[in-house]
Backbone as a chain_set.jsonl record, in Angstrom:
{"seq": "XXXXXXXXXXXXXXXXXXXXXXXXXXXXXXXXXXXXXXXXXXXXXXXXXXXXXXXXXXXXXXXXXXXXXXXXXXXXXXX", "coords": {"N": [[0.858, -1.167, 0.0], [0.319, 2.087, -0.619], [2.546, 4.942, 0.712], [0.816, 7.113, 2.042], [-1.556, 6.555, 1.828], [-1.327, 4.293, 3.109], [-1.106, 4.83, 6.722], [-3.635, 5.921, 7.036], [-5.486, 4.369, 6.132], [-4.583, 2.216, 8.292], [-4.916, 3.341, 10.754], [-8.106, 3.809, 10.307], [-8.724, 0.946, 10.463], [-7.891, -0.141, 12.861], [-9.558, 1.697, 14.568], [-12.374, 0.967, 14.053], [-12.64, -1.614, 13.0], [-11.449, -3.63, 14.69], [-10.828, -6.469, 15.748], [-10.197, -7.75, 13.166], [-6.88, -8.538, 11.75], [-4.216, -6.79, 10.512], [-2.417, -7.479, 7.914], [0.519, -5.907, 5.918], [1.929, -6.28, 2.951], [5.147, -5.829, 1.581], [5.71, -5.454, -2.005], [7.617, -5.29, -3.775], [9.915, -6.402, -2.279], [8.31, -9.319, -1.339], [7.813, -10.694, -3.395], [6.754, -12.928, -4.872], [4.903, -13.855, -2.814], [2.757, -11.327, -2.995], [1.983, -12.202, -5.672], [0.865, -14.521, -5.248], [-1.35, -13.768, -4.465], [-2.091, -12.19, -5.931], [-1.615, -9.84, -6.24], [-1.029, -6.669, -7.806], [-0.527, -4.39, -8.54], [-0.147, -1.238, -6.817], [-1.503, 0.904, -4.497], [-3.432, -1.902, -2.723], [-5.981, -3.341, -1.153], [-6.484, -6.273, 0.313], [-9.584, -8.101, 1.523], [-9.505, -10.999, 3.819], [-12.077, -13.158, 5.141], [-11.618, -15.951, 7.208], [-10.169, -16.914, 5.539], [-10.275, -16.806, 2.934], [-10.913, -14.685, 0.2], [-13.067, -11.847, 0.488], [-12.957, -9.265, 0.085], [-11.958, -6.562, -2.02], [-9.638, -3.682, -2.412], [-8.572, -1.656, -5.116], [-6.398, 0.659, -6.369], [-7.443, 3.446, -6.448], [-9.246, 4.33, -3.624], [-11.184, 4.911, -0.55], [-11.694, 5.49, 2.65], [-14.439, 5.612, 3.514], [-15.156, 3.634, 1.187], [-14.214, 1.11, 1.533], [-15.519, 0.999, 4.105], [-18.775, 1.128, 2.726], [-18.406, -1.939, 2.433], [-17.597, -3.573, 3.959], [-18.62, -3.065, 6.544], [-21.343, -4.337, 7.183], [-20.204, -7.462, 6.677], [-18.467, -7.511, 8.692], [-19.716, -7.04, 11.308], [-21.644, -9.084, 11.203], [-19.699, -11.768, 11.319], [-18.526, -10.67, 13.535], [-20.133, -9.232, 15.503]], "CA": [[0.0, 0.0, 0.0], [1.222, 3.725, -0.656], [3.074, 5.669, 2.271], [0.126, 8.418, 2.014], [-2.922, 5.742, 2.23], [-1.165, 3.302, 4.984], [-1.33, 5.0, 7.505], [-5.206, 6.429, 7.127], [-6.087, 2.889, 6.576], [-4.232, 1.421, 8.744], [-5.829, 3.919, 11.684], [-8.921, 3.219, 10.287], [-9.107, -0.278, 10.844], [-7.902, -0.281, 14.423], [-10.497, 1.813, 15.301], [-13.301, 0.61, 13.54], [-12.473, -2.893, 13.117], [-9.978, -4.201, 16.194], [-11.138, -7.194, 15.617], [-9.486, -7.875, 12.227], [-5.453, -8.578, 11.699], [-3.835, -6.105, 9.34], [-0.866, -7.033, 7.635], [1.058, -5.605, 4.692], [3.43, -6.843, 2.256], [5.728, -5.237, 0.315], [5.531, -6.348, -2.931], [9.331, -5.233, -4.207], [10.591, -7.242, -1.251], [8.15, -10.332, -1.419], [6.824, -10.762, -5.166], [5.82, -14.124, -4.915], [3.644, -13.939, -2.484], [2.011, -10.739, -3.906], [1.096, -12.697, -7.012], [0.097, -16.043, -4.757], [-2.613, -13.275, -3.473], [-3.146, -11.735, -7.065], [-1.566, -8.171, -6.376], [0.661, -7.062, -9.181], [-0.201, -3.194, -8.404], [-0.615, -0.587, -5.266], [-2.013, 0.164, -3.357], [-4.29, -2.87, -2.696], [-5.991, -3.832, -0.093], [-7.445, -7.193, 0.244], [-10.032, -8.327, 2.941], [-10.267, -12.061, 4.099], [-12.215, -13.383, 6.245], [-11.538, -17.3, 7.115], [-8.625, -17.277, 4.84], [-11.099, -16.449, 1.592], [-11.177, -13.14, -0.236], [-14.156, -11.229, 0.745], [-12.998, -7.805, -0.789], [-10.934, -6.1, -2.691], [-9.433, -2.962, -2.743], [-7.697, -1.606, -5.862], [-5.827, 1.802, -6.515], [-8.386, 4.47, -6.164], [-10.359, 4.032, -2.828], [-10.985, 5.944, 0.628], [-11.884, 4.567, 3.726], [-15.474, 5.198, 3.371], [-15.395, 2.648, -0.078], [-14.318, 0.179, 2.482], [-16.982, 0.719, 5.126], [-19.398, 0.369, 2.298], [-18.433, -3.355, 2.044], [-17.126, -4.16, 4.594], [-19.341, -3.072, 7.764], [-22.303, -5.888, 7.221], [-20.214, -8.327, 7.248], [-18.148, -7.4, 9.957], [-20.905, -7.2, 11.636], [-22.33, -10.718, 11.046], [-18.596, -12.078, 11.971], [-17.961, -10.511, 15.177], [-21.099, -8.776, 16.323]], "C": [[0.898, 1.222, 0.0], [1.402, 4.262, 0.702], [1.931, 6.321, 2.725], [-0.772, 7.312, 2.432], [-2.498, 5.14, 3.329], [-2.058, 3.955, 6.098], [-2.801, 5.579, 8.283], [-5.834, 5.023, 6.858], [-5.687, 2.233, 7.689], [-5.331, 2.147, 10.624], [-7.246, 3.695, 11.617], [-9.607, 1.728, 11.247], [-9.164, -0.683, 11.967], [-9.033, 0.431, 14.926], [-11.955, 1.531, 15.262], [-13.397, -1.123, 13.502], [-11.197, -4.025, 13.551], [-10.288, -5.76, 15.711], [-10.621, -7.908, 14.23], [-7.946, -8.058, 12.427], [-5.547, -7.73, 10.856], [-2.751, -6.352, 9.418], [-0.909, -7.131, 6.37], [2.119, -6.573, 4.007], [3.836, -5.993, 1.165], [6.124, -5.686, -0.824], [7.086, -6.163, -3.331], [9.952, -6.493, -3.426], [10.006, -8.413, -1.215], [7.166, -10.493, -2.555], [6.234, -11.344, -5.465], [4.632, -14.248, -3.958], [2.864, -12.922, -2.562], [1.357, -11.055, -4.99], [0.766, -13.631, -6.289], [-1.289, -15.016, -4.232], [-3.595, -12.528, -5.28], [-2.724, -10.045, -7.3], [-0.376, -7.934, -7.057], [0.159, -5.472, -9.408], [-0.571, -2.64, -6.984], [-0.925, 0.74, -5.456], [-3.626, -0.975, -3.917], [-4.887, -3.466, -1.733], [-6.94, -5.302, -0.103], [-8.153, -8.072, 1.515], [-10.272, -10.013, 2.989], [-10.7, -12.527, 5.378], [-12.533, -15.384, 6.079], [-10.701, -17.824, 6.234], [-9.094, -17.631, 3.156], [-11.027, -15.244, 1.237], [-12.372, -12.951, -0.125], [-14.48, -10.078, -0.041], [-11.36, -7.417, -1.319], [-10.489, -4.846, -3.182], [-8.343, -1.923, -3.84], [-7.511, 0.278, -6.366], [-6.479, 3.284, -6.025], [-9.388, 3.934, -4.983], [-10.458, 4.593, -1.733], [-11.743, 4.914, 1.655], [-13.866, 4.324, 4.141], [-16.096, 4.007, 2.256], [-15.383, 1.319, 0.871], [-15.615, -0.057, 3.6], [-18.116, 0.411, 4.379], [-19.863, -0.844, 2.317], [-18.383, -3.948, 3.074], [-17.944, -4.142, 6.279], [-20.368, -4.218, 7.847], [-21.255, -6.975, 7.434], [-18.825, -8.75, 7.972], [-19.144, -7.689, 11.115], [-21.58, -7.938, 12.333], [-21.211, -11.675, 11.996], [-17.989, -12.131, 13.036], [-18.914, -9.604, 16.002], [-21.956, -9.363, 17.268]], "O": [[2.004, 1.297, 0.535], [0.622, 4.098, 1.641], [1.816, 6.222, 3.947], [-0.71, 7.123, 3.647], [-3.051, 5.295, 4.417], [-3.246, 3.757, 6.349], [-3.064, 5.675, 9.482], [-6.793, 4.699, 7.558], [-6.578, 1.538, 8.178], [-6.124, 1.515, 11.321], [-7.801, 3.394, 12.674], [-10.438, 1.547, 12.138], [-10.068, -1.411, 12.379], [-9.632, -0.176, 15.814], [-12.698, 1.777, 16.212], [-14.328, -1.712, 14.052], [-10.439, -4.812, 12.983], [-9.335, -6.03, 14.98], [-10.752, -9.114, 14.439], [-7.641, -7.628, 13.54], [-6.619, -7.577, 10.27], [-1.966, -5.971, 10.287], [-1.651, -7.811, 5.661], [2.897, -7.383, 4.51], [3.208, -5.566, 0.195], [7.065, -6.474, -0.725], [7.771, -7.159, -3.097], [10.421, -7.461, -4.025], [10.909, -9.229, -1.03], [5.939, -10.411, -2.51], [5.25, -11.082, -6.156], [3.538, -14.691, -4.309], [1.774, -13.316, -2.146], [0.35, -10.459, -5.372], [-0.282, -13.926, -6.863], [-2.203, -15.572, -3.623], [-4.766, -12.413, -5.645], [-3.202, -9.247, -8.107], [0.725, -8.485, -7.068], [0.411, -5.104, -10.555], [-1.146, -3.314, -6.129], [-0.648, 1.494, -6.389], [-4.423, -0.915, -4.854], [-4.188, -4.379, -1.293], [-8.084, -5.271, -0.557], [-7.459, -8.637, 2.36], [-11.169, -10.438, 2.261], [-10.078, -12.432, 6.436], [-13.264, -15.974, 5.284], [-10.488, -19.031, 6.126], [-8.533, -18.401, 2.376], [-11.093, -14.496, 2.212], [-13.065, -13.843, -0.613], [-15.525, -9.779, -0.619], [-10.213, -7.803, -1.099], [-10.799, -4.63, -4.353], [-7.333, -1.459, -3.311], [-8.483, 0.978, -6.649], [-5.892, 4.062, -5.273], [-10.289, 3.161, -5.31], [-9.363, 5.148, -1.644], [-12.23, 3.812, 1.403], [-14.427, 3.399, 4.728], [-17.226, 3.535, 2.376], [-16.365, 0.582, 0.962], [-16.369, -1.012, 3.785], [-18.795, -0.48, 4.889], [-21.05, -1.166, 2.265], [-19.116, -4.923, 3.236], [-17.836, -5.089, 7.057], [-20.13, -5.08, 8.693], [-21.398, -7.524, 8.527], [-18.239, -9.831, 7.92], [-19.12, -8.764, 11.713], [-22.034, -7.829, 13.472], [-21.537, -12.214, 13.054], [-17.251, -12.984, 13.529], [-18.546, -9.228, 17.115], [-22.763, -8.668, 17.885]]}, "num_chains": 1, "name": "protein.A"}
C-alpha cells in the first residue's frame, strides 16, 4: 500500500475494526507472495475473512469505499 494511504487505513481499521489482523506486504521485497494473493499493483488492499477473499481494494479508494463493504459483514462475523 502507498506511504500516504497506509497509515489512514491502517488507523482506520484499528479503530473501527480491532477485531481484524492487518498485515502488509511489500511487494518489491516479497513478489511471490504478492502474485500467490493476485496483487501485481498498489495500493491494494485485500479483505479475508476465514482465509477467503471477501474484498478487494484496488488503486483508487478511501476509507469510506471500504466501510461500504465491509461493515455488514463485519458485523455478522464478530457482532
Amino acid at each position: 500500500m502507498c506511504q500516504q494511504l497506509y497509515p489512514k487505513v491502517l488507523a482506520h481499521f484499528k479503530a473501527k475494526y480491532p477485531a481484524l489482523e492487518f498485515e502488509t506486504i511489500e511487494v518489491q521485497k516479497k513478489p511471490d507472495l504478492a502474485a500467490q494473493h493476485g496483487v501485481f499493483t498498489v495500493p491494494v488492499l485485500v479483505v479475508l475473512f476465514e482465509g477467503k477473499e471477501h474484498f478487494r481494494f484496488v488503486r483508487n479508494f478511501a476509507t469510506r469505499d471500504i466501510d461500504e463493504k465491509l461493515e455488514r459483514t463485519y458485523g455478522l462475523m464478530f457482532g
